[in-house]
Z-matrix of the N, CA and C atoms (Angstrom, degrees):
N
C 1 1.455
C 2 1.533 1 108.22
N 3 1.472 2 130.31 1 136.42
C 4 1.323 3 131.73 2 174.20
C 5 1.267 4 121.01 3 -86.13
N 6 1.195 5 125.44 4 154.06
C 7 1.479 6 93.61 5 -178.41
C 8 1.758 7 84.21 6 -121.37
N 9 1.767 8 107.88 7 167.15
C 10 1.150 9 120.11 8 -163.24
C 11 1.582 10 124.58 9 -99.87
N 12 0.889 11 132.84 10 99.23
C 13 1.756 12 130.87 11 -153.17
C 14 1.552 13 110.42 12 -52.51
N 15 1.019 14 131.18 13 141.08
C 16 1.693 15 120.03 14 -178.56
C 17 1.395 16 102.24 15 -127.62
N 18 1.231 17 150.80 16 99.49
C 19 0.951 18 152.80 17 -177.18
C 20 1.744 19 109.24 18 -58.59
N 21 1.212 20 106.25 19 131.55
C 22 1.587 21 96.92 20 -170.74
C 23 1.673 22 106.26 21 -129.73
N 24 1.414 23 110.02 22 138.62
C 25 1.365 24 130.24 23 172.47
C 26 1.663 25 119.74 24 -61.72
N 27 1.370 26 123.58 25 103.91
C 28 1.429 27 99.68 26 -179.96
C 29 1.437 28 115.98 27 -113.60
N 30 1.033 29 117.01 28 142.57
C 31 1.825 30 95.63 29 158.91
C 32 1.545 31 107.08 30 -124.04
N 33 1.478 32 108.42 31 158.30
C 34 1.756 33 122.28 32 -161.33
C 35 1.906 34 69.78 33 -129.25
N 36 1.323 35 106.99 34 124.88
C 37 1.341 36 117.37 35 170.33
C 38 1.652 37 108.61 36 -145.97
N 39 1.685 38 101.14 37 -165.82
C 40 1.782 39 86.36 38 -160.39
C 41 1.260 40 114.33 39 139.94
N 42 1.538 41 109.62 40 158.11
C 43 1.675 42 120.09 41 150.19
C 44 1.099 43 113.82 42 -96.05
N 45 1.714 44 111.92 43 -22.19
C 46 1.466 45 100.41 44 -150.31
C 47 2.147 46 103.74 45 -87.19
N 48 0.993 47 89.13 46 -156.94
C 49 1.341 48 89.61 47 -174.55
C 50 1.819 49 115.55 48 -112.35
N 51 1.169 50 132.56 49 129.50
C 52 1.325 51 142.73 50 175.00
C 53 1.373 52 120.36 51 147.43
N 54 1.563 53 116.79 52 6.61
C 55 1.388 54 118.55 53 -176.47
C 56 1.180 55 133.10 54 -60.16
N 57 0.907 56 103.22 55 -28.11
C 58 1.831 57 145.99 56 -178.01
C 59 1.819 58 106.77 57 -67.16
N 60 1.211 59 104.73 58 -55.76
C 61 1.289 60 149.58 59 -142.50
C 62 2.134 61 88.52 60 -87.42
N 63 1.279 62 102.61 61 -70.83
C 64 1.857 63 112.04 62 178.81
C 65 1.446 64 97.05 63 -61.36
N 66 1.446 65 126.89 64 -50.81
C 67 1.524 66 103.43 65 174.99
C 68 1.245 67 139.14 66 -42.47
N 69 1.432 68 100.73 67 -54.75
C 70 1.884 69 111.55 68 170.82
C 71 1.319 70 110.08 69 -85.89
N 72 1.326 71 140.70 70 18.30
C 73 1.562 72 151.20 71 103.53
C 74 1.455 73 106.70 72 -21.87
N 75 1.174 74 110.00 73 -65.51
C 76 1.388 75 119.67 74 -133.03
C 77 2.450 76 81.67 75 -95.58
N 78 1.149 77 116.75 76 -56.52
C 79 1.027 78 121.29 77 157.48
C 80 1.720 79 121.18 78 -13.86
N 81 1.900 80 103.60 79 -68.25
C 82 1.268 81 97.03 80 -164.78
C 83 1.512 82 103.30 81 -79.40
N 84 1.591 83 109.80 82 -25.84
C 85 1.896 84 92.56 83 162.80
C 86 1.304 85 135.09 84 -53.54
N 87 1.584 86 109.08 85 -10.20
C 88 1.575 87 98.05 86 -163.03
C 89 1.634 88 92.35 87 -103.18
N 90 1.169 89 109.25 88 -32.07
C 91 1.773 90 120.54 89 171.22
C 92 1.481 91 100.40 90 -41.53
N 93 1.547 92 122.80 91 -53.75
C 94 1.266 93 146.08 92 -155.13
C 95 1.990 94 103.20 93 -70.80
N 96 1.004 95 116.05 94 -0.64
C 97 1.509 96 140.46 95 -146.58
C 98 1.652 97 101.61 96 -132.80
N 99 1.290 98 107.73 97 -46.94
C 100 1.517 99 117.69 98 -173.59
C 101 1.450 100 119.50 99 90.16
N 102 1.916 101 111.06 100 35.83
C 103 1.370 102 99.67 101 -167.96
C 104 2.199 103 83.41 102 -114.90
N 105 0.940 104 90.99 103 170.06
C 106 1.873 105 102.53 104 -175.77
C 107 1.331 106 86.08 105 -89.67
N 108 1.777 107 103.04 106 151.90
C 109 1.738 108 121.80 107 -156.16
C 110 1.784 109 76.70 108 -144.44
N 111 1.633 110 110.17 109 135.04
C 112 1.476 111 120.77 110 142.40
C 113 1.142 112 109.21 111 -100.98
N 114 1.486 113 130.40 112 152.43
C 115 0.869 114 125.96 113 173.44
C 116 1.609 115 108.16 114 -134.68
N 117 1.218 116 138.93 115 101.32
C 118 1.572 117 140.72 116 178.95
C 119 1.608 118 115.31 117 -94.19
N 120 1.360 119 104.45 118 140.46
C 121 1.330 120 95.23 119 -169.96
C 122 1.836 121 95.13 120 -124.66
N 123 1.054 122 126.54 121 95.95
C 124 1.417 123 125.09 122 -179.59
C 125 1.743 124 120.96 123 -66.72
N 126 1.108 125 113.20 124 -11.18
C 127 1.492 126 108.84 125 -179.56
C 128 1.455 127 111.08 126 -114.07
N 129 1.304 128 96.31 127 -61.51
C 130 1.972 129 97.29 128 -174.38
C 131 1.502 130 108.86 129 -48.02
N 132 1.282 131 108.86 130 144.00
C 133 1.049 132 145.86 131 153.00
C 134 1.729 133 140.22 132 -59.68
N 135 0.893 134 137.53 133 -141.14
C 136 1.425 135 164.41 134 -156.14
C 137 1.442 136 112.80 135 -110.62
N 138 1.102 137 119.41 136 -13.00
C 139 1.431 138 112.64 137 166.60
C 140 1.211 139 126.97 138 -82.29
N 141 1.026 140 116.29 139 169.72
C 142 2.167 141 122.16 140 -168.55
C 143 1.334 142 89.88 141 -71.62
N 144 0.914 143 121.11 142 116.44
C 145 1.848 144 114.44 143 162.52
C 146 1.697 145 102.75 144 -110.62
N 147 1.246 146 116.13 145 117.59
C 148 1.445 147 113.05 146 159.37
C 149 1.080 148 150.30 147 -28.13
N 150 1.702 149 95.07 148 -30.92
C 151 1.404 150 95.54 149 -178.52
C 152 1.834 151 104.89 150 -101.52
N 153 1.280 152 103.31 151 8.36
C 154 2.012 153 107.06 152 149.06
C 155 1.507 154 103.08 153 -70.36
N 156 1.207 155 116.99 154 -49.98
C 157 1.509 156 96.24 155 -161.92
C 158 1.701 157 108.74 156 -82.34
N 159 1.362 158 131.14 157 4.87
C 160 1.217 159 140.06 158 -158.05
C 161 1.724 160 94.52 159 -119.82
N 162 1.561 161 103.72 160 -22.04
C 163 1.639 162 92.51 161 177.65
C 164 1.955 163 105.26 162 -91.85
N 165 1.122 164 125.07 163 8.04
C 166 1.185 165 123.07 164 -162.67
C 167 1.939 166 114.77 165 -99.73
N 168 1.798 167 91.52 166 1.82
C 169 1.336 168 114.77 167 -175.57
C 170 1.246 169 106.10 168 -102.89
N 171 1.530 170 120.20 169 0.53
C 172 1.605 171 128.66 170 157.99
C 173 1.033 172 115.93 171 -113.76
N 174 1.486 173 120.68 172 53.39
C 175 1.411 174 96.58 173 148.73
C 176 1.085 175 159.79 174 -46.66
N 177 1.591 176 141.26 175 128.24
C 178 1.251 177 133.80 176 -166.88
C 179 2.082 178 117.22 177 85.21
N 180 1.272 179 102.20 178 -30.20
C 181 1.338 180 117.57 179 149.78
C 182 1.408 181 160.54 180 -44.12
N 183 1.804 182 85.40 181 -78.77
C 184 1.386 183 109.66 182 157.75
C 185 1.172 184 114.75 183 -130.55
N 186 1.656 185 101.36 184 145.37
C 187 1.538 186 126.28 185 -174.17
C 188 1.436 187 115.45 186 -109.67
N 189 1.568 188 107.05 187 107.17
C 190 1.542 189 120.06 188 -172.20
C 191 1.521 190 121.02 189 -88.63
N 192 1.347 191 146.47 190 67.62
C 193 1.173 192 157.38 191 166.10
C 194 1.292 193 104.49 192 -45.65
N 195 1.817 194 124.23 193 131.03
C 196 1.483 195 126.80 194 134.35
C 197 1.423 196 89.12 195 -110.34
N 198 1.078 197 107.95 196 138.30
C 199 1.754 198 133.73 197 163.08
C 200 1.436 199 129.83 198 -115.26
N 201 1.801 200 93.04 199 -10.77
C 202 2.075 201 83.20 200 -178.69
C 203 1.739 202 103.07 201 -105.83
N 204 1.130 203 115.87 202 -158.87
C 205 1.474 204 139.72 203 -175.99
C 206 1.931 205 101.68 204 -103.95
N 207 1.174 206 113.63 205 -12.11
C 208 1.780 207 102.72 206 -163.53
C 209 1.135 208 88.98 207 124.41
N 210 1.876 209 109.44 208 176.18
C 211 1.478 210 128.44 209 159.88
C 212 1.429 211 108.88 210 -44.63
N 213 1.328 212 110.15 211 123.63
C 214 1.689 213 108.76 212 168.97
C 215 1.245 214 102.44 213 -96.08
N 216 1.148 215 144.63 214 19.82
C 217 1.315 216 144.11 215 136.34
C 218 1.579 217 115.03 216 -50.29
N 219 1.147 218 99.48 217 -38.40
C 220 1.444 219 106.02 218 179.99
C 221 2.072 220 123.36 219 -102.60
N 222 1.244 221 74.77 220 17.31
C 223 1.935 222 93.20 221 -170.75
C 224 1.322 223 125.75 222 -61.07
N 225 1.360 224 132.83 223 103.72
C 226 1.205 225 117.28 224 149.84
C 227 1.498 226 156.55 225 -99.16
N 228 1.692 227 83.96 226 42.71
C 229 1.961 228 100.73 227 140.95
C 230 1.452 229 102.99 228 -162.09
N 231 1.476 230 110.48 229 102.38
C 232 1.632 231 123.71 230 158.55
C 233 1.095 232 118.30 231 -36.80
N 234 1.431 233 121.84 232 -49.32
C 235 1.563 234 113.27 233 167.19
C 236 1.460 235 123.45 234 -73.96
N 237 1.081 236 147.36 235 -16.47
C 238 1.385 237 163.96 236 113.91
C 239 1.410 238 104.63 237 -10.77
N 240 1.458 239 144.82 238 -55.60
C 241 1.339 240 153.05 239 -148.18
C 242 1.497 241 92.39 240 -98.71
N 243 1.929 242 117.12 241 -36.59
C 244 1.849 243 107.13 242 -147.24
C 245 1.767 244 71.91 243 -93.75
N 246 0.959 245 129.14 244 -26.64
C 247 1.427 246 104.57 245 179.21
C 248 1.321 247 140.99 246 -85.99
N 249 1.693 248 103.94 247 -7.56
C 250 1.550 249 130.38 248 167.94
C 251 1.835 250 103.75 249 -67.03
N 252 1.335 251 95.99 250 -45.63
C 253 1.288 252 121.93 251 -173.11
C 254 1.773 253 106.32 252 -68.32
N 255 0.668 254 106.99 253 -22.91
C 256 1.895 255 117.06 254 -169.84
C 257 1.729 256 93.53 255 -86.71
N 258 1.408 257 119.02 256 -80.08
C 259 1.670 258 127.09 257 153.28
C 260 1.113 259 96.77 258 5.06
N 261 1.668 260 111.26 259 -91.34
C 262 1.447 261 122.75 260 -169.45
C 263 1.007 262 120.47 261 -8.25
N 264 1.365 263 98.50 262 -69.57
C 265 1.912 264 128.11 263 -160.63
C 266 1.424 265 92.69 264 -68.61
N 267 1.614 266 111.33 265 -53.00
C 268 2.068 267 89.37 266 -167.65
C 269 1.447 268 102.65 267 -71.10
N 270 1.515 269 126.40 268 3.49
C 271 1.478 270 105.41 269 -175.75
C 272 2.161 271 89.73 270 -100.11
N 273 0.634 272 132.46 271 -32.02
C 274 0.816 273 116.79 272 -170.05
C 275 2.011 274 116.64 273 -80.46
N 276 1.021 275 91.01 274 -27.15
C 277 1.897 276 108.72 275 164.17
C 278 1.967 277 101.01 276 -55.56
N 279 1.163 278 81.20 277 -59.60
C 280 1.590 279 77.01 278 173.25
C 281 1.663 280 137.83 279 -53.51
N 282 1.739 281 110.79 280 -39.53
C 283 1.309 282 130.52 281 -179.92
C 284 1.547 283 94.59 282 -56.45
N 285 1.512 284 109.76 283 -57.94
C 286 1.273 285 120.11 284 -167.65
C 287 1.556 286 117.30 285 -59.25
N 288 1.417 287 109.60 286 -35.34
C 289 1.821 288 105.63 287 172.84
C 290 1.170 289 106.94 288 -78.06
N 291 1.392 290 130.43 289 -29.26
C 292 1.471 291 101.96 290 171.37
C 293 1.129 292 128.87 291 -83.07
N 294 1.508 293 122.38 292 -9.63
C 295 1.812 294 115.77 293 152.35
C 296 1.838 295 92.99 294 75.70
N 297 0.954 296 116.08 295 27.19
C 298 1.937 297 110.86 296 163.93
C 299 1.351 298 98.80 297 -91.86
N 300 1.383 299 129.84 298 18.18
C 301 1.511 300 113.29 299 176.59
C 302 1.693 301 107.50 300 -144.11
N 303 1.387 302 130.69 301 119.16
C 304 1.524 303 144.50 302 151.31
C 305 1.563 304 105.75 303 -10.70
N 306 1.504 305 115.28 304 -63.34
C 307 1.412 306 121.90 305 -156.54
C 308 1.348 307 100.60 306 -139.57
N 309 1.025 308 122.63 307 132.01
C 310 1.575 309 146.30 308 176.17
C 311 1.585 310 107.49 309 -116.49
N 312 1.143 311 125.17 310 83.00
C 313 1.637 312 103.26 311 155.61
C 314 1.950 313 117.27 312 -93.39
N 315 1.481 314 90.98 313 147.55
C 316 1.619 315 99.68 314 172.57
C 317 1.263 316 95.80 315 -115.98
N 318 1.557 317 112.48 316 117.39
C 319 1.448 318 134.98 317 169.52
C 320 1.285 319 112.94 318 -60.93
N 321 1.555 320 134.22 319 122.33
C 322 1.196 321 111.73 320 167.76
C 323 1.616 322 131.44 321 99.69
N 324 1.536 323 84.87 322 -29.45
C 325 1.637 324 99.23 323 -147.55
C 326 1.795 325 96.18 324 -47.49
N 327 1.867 326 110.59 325 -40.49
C 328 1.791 327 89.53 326 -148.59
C 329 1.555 328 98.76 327 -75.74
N 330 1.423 329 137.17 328 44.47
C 331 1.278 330 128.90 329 147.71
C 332 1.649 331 109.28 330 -105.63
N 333 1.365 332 109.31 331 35.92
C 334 1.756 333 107.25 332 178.46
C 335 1.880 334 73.75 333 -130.15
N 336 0.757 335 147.34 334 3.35
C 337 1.446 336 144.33 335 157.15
C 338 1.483 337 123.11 336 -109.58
N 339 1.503 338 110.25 337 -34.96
C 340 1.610 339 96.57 338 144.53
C 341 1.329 340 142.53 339 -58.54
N 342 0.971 341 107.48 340 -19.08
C 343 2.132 342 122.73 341 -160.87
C 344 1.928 343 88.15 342 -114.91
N 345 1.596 344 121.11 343 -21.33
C 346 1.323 345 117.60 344 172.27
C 347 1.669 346 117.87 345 61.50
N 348 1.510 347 89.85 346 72.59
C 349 1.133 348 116.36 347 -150.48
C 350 1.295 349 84.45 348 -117.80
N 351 1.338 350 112.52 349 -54.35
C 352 1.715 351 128.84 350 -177.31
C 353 1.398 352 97.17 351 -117.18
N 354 1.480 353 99.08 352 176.67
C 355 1.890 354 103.34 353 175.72
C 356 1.494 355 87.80 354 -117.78
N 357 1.658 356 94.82 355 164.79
C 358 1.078 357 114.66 356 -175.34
C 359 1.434 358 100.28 357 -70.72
N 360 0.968 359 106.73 358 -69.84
C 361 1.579 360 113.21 359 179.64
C 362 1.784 361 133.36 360 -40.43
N 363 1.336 362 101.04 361 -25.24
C 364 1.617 363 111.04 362 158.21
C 365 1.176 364 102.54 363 -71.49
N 366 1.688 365 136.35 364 -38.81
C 367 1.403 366 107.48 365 -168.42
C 368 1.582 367 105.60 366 -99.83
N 369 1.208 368 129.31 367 -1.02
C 370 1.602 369 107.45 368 159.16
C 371 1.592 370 112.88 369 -78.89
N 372 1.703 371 107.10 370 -29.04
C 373 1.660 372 91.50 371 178.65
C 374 1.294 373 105.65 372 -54.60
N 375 0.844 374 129.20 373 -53.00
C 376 2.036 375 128.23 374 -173.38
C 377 1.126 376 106.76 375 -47.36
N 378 1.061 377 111.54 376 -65.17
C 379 1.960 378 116.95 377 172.68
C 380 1.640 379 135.53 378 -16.98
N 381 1.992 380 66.04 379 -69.34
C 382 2.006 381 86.10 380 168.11
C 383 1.308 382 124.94 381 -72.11
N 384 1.324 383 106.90 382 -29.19
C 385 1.506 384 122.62 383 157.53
C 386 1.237 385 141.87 384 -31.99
N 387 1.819 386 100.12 385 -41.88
C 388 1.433 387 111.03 386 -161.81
C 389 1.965 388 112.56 387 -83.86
N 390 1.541 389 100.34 388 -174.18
C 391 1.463 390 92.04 389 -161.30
C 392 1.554 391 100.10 390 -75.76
N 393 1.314 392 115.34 391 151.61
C 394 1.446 393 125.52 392 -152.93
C 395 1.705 394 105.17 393 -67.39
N 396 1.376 395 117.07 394 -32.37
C 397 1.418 396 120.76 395 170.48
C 398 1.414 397 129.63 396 -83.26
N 399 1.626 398 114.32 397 11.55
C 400 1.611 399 132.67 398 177.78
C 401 1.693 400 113.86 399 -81.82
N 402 1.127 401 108.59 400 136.18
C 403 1.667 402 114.39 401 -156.38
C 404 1.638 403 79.94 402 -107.15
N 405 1.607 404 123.23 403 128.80
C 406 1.476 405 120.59 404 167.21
C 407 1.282 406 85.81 405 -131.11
N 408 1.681 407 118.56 406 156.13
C 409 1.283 408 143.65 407 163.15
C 410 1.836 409 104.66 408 -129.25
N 411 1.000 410 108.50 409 146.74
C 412 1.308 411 124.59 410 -172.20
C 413 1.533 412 99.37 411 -141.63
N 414 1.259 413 126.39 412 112.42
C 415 1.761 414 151.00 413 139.33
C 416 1.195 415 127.04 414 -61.93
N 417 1.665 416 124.00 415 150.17
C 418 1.567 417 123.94 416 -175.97
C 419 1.346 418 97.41 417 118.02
N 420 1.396 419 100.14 418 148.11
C 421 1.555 420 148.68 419 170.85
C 422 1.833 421 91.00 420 -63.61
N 423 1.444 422 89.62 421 150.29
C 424 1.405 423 102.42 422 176.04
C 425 1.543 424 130.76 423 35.11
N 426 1.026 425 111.23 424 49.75
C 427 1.883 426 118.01 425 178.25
C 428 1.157 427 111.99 426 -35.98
N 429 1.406 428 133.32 427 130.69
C 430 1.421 429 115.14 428 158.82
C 431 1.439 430 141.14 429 -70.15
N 432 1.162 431 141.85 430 132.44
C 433 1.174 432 105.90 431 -178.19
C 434 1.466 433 162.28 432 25.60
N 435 1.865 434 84.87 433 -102.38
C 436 1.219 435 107.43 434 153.12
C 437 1.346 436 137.75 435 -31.72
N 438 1.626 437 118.89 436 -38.39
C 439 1.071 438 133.18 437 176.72
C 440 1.852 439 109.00 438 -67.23
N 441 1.130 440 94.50 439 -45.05
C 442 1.803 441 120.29 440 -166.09
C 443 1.870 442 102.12 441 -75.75
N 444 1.054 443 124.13 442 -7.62
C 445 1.364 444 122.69 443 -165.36
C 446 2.055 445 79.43 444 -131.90
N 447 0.783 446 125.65 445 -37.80
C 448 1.820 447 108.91 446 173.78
C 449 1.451 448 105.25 447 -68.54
N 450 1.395 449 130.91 448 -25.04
C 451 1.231 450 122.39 449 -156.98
C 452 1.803 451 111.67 450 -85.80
N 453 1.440 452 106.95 451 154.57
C 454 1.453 453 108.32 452 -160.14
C 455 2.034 454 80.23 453 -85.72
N 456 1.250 455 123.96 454 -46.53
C 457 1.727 456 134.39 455 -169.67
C 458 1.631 457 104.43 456 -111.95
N 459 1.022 458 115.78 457 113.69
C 460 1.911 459 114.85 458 155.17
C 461 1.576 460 117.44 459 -104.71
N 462 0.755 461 132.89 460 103.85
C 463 1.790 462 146.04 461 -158.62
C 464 1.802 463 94.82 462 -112.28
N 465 1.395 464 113.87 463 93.75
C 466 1.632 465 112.96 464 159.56
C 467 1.071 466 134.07 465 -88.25
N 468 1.825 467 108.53 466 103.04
C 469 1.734 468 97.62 467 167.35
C 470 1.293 469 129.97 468 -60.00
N 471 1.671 470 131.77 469 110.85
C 472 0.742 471 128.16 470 166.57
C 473 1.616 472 135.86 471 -87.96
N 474 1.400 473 134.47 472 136.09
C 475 1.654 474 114.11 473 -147.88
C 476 2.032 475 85.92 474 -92.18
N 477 1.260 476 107.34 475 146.99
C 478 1.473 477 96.18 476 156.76
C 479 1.646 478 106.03 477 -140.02
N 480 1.310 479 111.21 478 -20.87
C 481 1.673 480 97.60 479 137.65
C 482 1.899 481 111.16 480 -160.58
N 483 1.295 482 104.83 481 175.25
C 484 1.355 483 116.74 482 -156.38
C 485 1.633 484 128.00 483 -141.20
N 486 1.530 485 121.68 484 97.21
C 487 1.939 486 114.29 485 -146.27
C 488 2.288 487 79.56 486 -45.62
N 489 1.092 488 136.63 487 -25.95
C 490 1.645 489 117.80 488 -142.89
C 491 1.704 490 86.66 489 -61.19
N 492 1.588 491 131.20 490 -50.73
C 493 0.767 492 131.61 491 179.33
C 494 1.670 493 125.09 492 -55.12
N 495 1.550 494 117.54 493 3.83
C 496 1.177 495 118.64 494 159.53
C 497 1.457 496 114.84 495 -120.30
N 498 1.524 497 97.34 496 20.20
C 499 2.136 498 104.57 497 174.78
C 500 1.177 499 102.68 498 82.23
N 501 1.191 500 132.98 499 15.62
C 502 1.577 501 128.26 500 169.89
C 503 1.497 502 103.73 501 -103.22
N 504 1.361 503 100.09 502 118.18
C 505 1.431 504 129.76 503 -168.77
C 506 1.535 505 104.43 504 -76.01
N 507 1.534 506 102.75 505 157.69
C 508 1.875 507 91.06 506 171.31
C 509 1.047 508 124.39 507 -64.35
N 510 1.598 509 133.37 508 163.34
C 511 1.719 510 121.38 509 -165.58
C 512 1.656 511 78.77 510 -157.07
N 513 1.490 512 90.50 511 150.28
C 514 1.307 513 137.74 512 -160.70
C 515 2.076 514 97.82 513 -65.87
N 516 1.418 515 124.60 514 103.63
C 517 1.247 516 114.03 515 -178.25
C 518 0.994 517 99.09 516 116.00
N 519 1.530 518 149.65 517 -67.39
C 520 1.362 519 141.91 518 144.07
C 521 1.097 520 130.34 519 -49.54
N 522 1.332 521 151.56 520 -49.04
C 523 1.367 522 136.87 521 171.89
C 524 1.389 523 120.42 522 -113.24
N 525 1.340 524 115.04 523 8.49
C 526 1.603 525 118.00 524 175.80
C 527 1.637 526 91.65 525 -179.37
């Protein structure tokens, strides 16, 4: 008997911290499998992130995207960010129609729908859209809805405590 692949919608949402973290979990299992992984990162920036230098040991595999400017929380030019952010989205609309990849996560993404950058509703049409055996994960604080009622899994990090709140800054291996 075969069994039938179902491509499933996830979102990793939350305050707390590890969202980031279950994706490229969830990433190096599917690598671990032999299926091709995108990986888009819509917010981060310019810093060393580890898991750049950890995606560069799959070649041909996995596909490592940064697409934003940094925290746009911390931005100085909103219009600069909604249009990095716009890019993003049509490049990643695109990865997704052509279906050459098992697992797609968009890092981040539902803060380009909080800050309304994108609509909610353009990114579940794509979603629901895609080919029925395509694995997407979606990351970020505050999901909308919409996102949370398309999804096949919603997984909330919740924080219940955190070293930032004892002045321990992020460090290199743990949070980037």
């Amino acid at each position: 008997m075969s069994k039938k692949t179902q491509g499933l919608l996830m979102v990793f949402t939350g305050n707390g911290k590890g969202k980031t973290t279950a994706a490229l979990g969830l990433t190096f299992r599917a690598l671990g499998h032999g299926h091709r992984v995108c990986f888009i990162q819509f917010i981060k920036g310019s810093w060393k992130y580890g898991e750049l230098e950890t995606a560069k040991q799959f070649p041909g595999k996995l596909d490592f995207h940064v697409m934003g400017r940094g925290f746009t929380w911390k931005s100085d030019d909103i219009d600069k960010d909604i249009a990095v952010a716009r890019q993003g989205w049509d490049f990643a609309r695109k990865i997704i129609a052509a279906n050459r990849h098992q697992l797609v996560v968009l890092d981040e993404l539902t803060y380009l729908v909080t800050y309304k950058m994108i609509k909610a509703t353009e990114v579940v049409e794509t979603l629901t859209g895609r080919d029925p055996g395509q694995h997407v994960v979606i990351t970020g604080r505050d999901a909308d809805n919409m996102l949370i009622e398309a999804a096949d899994l919603v997984t909330e990090m919740r924080e219940v405590k955190h070293p930032y709140s004892k002045g321990i800054k992020a460090q290199q291996g743990i949070e980037f």
